[in-house]
C-alpha positions in Angstrom: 10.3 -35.7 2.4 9.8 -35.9 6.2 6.5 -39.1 6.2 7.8 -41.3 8.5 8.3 -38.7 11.3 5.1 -37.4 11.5 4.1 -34.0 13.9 8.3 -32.7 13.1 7.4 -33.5 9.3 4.3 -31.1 9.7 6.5 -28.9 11.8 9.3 -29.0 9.1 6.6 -27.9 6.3 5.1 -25.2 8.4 8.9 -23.8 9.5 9.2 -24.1 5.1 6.3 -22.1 5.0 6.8 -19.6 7.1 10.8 -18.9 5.6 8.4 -18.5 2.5 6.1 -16.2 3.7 9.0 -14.1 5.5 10.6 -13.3 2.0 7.8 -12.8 0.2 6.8 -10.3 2.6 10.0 -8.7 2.6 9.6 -8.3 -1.1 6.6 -6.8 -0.6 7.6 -4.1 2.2 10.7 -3.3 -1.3 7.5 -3.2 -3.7 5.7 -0.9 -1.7 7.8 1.8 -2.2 7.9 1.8 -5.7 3.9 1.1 -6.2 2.6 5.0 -7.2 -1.0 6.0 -6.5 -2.4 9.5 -7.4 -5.2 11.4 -5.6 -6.9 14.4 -7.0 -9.5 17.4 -6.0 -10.9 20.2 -7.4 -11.7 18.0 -10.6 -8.1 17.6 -11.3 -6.5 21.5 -10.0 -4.8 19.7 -7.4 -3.0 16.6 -7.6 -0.7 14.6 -5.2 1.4 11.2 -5.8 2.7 8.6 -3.4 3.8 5.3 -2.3 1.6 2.7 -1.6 3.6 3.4 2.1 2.0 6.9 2.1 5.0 8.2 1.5 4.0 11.5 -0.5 5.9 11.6 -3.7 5.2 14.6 -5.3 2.5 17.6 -5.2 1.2 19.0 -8.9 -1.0 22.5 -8.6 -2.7 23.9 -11.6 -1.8 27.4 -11.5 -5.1 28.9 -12.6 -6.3 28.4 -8.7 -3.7 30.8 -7.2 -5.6 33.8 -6.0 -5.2 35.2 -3.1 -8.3 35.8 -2.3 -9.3 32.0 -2.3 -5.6 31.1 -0.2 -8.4 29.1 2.0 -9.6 27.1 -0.9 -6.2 26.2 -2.7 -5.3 24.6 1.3 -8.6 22.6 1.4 -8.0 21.1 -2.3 -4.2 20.6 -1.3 -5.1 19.0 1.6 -8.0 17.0 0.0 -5.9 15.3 -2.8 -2.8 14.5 -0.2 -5.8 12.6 1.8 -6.8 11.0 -1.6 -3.6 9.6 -2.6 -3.0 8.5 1.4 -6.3 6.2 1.0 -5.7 5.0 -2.1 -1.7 4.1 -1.0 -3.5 2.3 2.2 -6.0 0.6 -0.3 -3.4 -0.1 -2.7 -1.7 -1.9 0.3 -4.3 -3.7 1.3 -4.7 -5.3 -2.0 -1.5 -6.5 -2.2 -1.5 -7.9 0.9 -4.5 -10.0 0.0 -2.7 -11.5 -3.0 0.0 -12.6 -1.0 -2.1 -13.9 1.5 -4.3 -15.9 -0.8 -1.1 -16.9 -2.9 0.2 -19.0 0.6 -3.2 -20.2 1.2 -4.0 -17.9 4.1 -7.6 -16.2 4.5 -7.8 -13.0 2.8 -9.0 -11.5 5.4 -6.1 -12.1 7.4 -3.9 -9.5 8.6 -1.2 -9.1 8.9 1.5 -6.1 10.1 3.7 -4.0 7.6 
């Protein structure tokens, strides 16, 4: 497209490249919110969604664990499935981030802000 003008043909692909990248990442910051992880504890009593932003979706509590003697308990396995599903969103994140980064020939260890 741009041989004959040498460094502002390599500029002009780069400046392609980067329009590129800008979109898709854009398309992935949309994705992100729709991309649903679960974490659970207490073998499945206590179980929270969200995004792969961390955005906590929704909260599901078996109700055989509500005693009120055990109030302590039922906040530590709340607490320990909201952290569950938090990692796994920031895991979940990560991932995708790596196939886009690979996908525009970047290291995939790159990183890059979201």
């Amino acid at each position: 497209m741009l041989k004959g003008l040498g460094a502002l043909g390599d500029m002009a692909g780069m400046m392609k490249k980067a329009q590129e990248m800008q979109g898709k990442m854009a398309q992935l910051q949309d994705d992100m919110h729709n991309i649903i992880v679960e974490g659970v504890s207490g073998a499945g009593l206590v179980k929270a969604t969200c995004t792969a932003k961390g955005e906590l979706k929704t909260l599901d509590i078996d109700p055989s664990i509500f005693n009120g003697d055990e109030k302590e308990v039922v906040e530590d396995l709340i607490l320990a499935a909201i952290k569950d599903a938090q990692s796994k969103a920031t895991e979940r994140a990560q991932q995708e981030m790596a196939k886009l980064t690979e996908g525009m020939g970047l290291p995939a260890d790159m990183k890059l802000p979201f």
